[in-house]
C-alpha angles and dihedrals in degrees: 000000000000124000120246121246100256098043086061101056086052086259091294093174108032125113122254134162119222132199127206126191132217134169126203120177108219144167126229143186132195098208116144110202094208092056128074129252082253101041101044083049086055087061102028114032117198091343083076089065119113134272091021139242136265147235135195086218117193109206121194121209118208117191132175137211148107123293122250138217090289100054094259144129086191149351100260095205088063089039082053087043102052099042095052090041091041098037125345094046082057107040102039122107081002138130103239101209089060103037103068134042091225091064091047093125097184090071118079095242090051118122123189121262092260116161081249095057101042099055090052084047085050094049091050096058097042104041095090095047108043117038085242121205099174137332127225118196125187125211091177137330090281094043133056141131141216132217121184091181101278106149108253100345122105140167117241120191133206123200123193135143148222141188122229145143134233146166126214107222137126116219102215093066138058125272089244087047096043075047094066097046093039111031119203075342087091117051113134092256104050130217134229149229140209098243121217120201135206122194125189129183128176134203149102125324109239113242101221104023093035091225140130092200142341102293096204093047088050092044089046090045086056099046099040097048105028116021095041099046098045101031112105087003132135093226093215104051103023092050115067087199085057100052091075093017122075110231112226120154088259097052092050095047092053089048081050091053095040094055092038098053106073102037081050092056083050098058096053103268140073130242105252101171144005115203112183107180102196096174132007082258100039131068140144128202130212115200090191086190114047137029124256121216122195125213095249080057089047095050091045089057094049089051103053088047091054092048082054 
């Protein structure tokens, strides 16, 4: 069998994204001059104490191109180069609020090193160097946000868990026939799962704050109406939505994303996503503003236009 074209030049010319990782340690402070002790620690609780606070942030780094003769994107030693000498070399082992000029909070046109801010401050002093597709930065394991080179618009992601029960059944069949459909699922008592939650929200970043939304009233929203309410609960029992609902991972992900949605606008930002990892091998995904299509759903539609 003979080898295409573009197998045998090692794909030089197809298109790949690659990711890098790289790790600072740095210290913060949310602290507005023109605000007063009382009234920074009113928006940012104890993030507002001096001297500040630290993080051991991961940013990952996602570029785009075709590959070359060589079978690269890029050449990761200058991908590892640029981003130490442009990012990580000058914010490791720093103070933000006193490394960049963005962060200079005593001018007018200074925002808070947020990890909002600083991803989109990131993006900014890398663009020219490395051909960027997105950005991911970590505050922590639970908090990260994301930047695909929107002016002034990021993603920021909560993760938090919870433990319940459930059992998938419907009560207008038979158990044999609930068995079928279920599986193990659906023996009479139930069986339960550590719950792991992803919440993403997306909007501007505020030009001042850096943030896309108040953190502790996201994180409050969350805890109050999700993790408190389904937390130590038989789904089915507990829940009133789940007395006439299955409740499949999908279907609890989507009741997440319904009665987050609204309280999320009111604070300032807009449910992106919804992530419920049920095992470490199931997961569903709710992308609350935009439509999905899948590829059975793309071929149906070719092939209608080419019958017409």
């Amino acid at each position: 069998m003979a080898i295409t074209t573009s197998y045998s030049k090692h794909g030089k010319g197809r298109a790949c994204v690659i990711t890098r990782r790289a790790c600072f340690s740095s210290s913060h402070r949310y602290w507005l001059p023109e605000k007063s002790p009382e009234e920074n620690f009113a928006l940012f609780g104890k993030c507002s104490l001096s001297p500040g606070h630290g993080h051991n942030y991961e940013l990952i780094v996602s570029m785009g191109g075709e590959l070359d003769s060589d079978g690269m994107v890029l050449n990761l030693s200058d991908v590892k180069h640029s981003i130490k000498d442009k990012v990580t070399g000058q914010l490791d082992f720093r103070f933000l609020n006193d490394v960049w000029p963005e962060f200079d909070m005593s001018n007018d046109k200074g925002i808070l090193p947020t990890t909002e801010a600083i991803i989109s401050v990131i993006w900014n002093r890398l663009k020219n160097d490395l051909p960027l597709t997105s950005l991911r930065l970590y505050e922590n394991p639970n908090l990260w946000a994301d930047y695909y080179g929107k002016p002034m618009e990021a993603l920021l992601t909560v993760q938090t868990h919870f433990a319940a029960a459930h059992r998938l059944a419907k009560e207008e069949i038979s158990f044999d026939e609930n068995k079928k459909i279920y599986g193990k699922c659906a023996r009479v008592n139930g069986h339960g799962h550590n719950y792991i939650l992803d919440v993403t929200v997306r909007g501007k970043i505020d030009q001042r704050t850096g943030m896309i939304c108040d953190l502790p009233s996201l994180q409050t929203i969350i805890d109050d109406l999700v993790v408190e309410q389904l937390d130590h609960t038989f789904l089915n029992k507990d829940i009133a939505f789940f007395k006439t609902c299955v409740p499949t991972c999908e279907n609890i992900a989507l009741y997440i994303s319904d009665i987050l949605s609204s309280p999320i606008k009111n604070i300032g930002a807009n449910l992106h996503k919804v992530r419920l990892q049920e095992s470490p091998n199931n997961a569903a995904e709710i992308y609350v503003e935009q439509n999905i299509p899948n590829s059975l759903q793309i071929n149906l539609e070719n092939s209608l236009v080419t019958q017409t």
